[in-house]
C-alpha positions in Angstrom: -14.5 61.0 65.9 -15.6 64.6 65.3 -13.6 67.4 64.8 -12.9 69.4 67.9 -10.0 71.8 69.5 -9.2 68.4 71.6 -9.0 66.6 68.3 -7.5 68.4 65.8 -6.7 66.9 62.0 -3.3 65.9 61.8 -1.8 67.6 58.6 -1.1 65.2 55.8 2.4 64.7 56.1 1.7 63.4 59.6 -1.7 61.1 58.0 0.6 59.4 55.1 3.1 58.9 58.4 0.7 57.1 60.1 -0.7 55.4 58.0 3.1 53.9 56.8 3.8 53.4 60.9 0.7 50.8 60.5 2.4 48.6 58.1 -1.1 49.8 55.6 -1.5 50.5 52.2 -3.8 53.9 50.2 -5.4 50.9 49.1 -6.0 49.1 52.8 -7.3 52.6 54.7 -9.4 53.4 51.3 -11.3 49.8 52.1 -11.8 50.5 55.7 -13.5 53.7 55.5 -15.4 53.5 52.4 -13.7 55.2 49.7 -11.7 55.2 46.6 -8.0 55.1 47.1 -7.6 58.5 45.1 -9.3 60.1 47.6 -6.8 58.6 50.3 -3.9 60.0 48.0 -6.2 63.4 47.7 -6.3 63.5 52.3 -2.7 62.5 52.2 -0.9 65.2 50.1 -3.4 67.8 51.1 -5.2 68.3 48.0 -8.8 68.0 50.0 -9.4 67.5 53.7 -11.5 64.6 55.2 -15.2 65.5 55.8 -18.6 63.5 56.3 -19.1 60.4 57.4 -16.1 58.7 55.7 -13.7 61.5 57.2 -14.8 60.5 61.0 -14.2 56.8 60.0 -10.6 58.2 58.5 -9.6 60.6 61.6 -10.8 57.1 64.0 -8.6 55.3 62.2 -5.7 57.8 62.3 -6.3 57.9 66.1 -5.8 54.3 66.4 -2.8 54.7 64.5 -1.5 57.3 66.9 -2.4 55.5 69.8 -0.1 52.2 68.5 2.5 54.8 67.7 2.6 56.1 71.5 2.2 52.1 72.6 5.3 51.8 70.4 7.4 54.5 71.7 7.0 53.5 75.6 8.2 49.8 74.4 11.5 51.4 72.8 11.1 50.3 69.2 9.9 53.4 67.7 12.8 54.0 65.9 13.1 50.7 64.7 9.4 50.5 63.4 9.2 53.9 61.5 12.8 52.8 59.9 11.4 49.4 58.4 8.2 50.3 58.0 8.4 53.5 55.8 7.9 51.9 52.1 6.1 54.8 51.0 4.6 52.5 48.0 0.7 51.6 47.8 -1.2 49.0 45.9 -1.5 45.3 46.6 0.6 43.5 44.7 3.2 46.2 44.0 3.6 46.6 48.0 5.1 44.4 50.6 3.3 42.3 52.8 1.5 44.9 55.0 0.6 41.8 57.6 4.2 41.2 57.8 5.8 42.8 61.1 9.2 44.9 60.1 9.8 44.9 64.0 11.0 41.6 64.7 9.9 39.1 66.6 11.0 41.0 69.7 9.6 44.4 69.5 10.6 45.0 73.2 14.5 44.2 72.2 16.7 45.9 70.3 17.5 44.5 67.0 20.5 43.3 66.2 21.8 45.1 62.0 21.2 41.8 60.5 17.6 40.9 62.0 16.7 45.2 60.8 17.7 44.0 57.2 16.1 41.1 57.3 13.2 42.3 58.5 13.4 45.4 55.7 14.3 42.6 52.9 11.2 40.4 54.1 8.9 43.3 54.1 9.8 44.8 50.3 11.6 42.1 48.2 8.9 40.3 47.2 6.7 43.4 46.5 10.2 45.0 44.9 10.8 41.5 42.3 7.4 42.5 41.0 7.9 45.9 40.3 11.2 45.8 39.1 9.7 43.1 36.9 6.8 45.1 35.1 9.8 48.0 34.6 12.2 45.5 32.8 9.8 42.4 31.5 12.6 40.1 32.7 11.6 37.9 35.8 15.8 36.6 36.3 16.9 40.8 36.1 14.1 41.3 38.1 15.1 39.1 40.8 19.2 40.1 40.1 18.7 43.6 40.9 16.4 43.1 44.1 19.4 40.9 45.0 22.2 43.3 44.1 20.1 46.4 45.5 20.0 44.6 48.6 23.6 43.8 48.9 25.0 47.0 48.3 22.0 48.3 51.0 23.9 45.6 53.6 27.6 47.1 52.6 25.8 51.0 53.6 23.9 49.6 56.3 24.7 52.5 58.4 24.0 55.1 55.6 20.9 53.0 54.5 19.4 52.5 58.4 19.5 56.0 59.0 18.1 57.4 56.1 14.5 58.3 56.2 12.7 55.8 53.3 15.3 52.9 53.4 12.2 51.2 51.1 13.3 53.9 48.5 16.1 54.0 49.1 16.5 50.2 47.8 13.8 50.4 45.5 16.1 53.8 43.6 19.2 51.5 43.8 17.2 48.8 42.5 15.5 50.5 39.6 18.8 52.0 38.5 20.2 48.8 38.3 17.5 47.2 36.0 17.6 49.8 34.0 20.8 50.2 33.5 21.8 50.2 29.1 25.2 47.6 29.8 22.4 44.4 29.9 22.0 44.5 26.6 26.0 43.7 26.6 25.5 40.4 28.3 24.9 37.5 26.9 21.7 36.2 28.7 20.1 39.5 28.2 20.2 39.8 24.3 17.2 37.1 24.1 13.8 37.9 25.4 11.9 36.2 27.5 8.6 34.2 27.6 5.6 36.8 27.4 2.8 35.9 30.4 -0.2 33.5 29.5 -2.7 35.5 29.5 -3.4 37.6 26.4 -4.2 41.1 28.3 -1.0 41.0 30.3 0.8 40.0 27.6 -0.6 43.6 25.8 0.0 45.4 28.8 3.5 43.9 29.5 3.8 45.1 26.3 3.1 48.6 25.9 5.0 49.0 28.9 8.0 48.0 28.1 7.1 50.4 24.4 7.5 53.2 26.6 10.6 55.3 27.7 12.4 53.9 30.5 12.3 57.2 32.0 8.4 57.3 31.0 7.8 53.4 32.4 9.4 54.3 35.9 7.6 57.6 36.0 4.3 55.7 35.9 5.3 52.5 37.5 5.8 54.4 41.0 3.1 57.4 40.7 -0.1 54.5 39.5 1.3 51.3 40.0 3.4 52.1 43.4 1.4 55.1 44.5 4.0 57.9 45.3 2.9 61.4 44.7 4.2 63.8 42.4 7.0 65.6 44.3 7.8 62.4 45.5 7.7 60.6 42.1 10.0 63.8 41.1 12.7 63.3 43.6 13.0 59.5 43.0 12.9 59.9 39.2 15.8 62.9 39.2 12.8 65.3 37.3 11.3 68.4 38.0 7.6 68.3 39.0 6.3 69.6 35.5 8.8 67.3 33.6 7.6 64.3 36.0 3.9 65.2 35.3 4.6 65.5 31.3 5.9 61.9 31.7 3.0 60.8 33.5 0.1 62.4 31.4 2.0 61.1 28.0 2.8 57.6 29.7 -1.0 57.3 30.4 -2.0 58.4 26.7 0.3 55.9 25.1 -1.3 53.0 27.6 -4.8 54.6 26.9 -4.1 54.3 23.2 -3.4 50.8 22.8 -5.8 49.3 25.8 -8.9 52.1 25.8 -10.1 50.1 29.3 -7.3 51.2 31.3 -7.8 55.0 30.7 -8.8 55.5 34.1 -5.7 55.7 36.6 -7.4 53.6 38.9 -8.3 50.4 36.6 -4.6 51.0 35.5 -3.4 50.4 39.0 -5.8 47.3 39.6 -3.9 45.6 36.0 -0.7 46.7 36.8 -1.0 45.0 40.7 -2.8 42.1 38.7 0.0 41.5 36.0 2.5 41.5 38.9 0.8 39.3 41.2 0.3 37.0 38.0 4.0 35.8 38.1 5.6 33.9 40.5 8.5 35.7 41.4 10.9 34.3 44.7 13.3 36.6 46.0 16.3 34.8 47.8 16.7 34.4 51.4 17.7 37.7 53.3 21.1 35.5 55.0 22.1 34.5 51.3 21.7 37.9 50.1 23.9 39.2 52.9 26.4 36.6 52.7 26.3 37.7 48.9 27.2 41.0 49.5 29.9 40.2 52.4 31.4 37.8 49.7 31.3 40.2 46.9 33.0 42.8 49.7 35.6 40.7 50.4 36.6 39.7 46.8 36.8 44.1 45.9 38.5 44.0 48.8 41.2 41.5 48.2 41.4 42.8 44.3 42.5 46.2 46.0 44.7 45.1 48.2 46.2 42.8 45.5 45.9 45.9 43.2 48.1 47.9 45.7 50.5 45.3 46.3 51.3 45.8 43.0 51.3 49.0 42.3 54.1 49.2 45.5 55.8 46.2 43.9 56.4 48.1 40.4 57.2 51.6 42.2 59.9 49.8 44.3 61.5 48.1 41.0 61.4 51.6 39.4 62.9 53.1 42.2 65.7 49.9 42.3 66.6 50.3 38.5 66.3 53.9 37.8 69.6 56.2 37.2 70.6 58.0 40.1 72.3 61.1 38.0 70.9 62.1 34.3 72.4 60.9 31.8 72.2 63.4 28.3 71.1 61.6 25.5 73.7 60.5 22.7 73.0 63.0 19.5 72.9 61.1 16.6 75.6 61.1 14.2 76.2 63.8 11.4 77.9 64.0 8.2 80.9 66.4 8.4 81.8 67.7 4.5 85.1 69.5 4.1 87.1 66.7 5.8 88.9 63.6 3.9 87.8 60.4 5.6 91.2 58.3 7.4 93.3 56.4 5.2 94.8 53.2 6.8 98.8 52.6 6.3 99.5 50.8 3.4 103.1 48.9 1.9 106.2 50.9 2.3 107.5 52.3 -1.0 111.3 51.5 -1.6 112.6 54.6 -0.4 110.8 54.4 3.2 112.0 50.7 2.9 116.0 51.9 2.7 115.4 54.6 5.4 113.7 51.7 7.6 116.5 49.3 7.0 119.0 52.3 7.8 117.9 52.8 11.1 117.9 49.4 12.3 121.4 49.1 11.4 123.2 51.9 13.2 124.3 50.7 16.4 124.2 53.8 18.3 121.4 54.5 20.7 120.8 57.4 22.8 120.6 61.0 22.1 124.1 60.9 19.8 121.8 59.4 17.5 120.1 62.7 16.8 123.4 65.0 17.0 124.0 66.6 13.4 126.8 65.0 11.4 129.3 67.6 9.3 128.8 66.8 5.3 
């Protein structure tokens, strides 16, 4: 294919597009026309444009591409396909299965939500368990946040389906989960693990997890997945310098300690081999979505117990609460000045005669009380 009005070179937005529509990897294209897979990265972010012999093999391939785009489109899963199949992560065995079809098995049909996550959670969990594992160095949090990541992906579905990298989206959610400071808290966390076999991924396992976690996930998705800078950036919550400072210091500490991987390239090659070295299972897509419609369900009956409650104890409030205020009692003070009560006591003689006196008059009435003459 040689360059010509009739054939013009699709920008690189529109090549990494393509490429991603094709279910293919930097790695994949950089095989089939003959160069390194920095170069593909260099055609795809527009830092040099495709020229010679190996740029005709790279604009045939993207014209393939295009045409199985256009098939695509006039079978009516062209949504569907650029949805699932938009990982936006290269390298072999950081990278889903790029053989595996995120259509379906009916690419003419519809899909229904469930088969468009399972399709999405076939064609980046197992790829996503071995990332998430050379971030943490833990193969059972490794598979725990894939899972969790997952779940809360099925409880946003809609959110999750229309947003443009659903990949990243899960693999952001994901990442934050591993690396989230509370697993140190938990009791199954606070030993460490097995190290791998082999001596040289047990080094390189090793100065990984040395780094900063900002630092380890900075480098994990720019050389192991294969994200580009403003894209590494935006994932990573950084500014582009800040992301770059991360990168360049992430590589001198690796550099440092394992002189053979000082080349980005033979960096990406250990850190796909280290992953690829464990065997890491992801669950079955159905049992992660039944996990997360479980989970919903119990947050669901908690708050709706939780405001059962809450209306309970407001009504019983409302039920024993005064109905007028009711001033507070002052407490008592000492008055000086007064003389405290005195209780009666016995009846002296005199008031004895006078009592005795009056009982024995027989007169009643008001003539009682009249004066008598002396």
């Amino acid at each position: 294919m040689t360059q010509s009005p009739a054939t013009p070179i699709p920008p690189p937005t529109e090549r990494r597009r393509l490429r991603e529509a094709g279910s293919l990897t930097q790695a994949q294209i950089a095989e089939r026309v003959g160069v390194s897979r920095r170069t593909v990265r260099a055609w795809e972010t527009g830092r040099a444009a495709p020229s010679g012999r190996e740029g005709e093999a790279y604009l045939d391939l993207l014209r393939s591409l295009e045409e199985r785009r256009e098939d695509q489109e006039r079978s009516g899963d062209r949504d569907m396909t650029e949805r699932h199949s938009g990982t936006g992560a290269e390298g072999d065995g950081l990278v889903g299965d790029a053989a595996a079809d995120p259509t379906g098995p009916h690419p003419g049909r519809p899909l229904t939500p469930a088969q468009a996550f399972d399709a999405l959670y076939a064609f980046c969990a197992p790829a996503l368990v071995r990332q998430t594992y050379l971030l943490t160095g833990r193969r059972e949090l490794a598979r725990e946040s894939v899972e969790r990541a997952f779940e809360i992906a099925w409880q946003r579905w809609p959110e999750v389906a229309r947003d443009p990298d659903p990949a990243g989206w899960v693999r952001a959610t994901a990442y934050d989960f591993a690396l989230s400071p509370w697993h140190r808290f938990r009791p199954r966390y606070r030993h460490p693990e097995p190290p791998p076999a082999d001596t040289a991924d047990r080094l390189l396992l090793d100065v990984l997890l040395d780094l900063t976690p900002s630092q380890r996930r900075t480098l994990l998705l720019y050389d192991g997945v294969g994200l580009d800078l403003p894209e590494t950036a935006a994932e990573t919550e950084a500014t582009t310098p800040a992301a770059a400072n991360r990168i360049l210091h992430a590589r001198a500490a690796v550099a440092t300690r394992m002189p053979t991987l000082s080349d980005p390239d033979d960096l990406h090659r250990r850190l796909a081999e280290l992953a690829s070295a464990e065997r890491l299972r992801a669950a079955a897509a159905p049992a992660v979505r039944e996990g997360s419609e479980r989970r919903a369900r119990f947050w669901t009956r908690a708050a709706i117990a939780f405001t059962v409650a809450l209306i309970g104890t407001t009504a019983l409030t409302l039920r024993t609460a005064p109905t007028r205020y009711e001033p507070p009692v002052p407490p008592g003070a000492t008055v000086h000045g007064v003389p405290p009560p005195v209780a009666p006591g016995p009846l002296s003689h005199k008031e004895q005669r006078l009592r005795d006196k009056l009982r024995s008059e027989p007169h009643a009435g008001p003539e009682r009380l009249a004066p008598q003459p002396f």
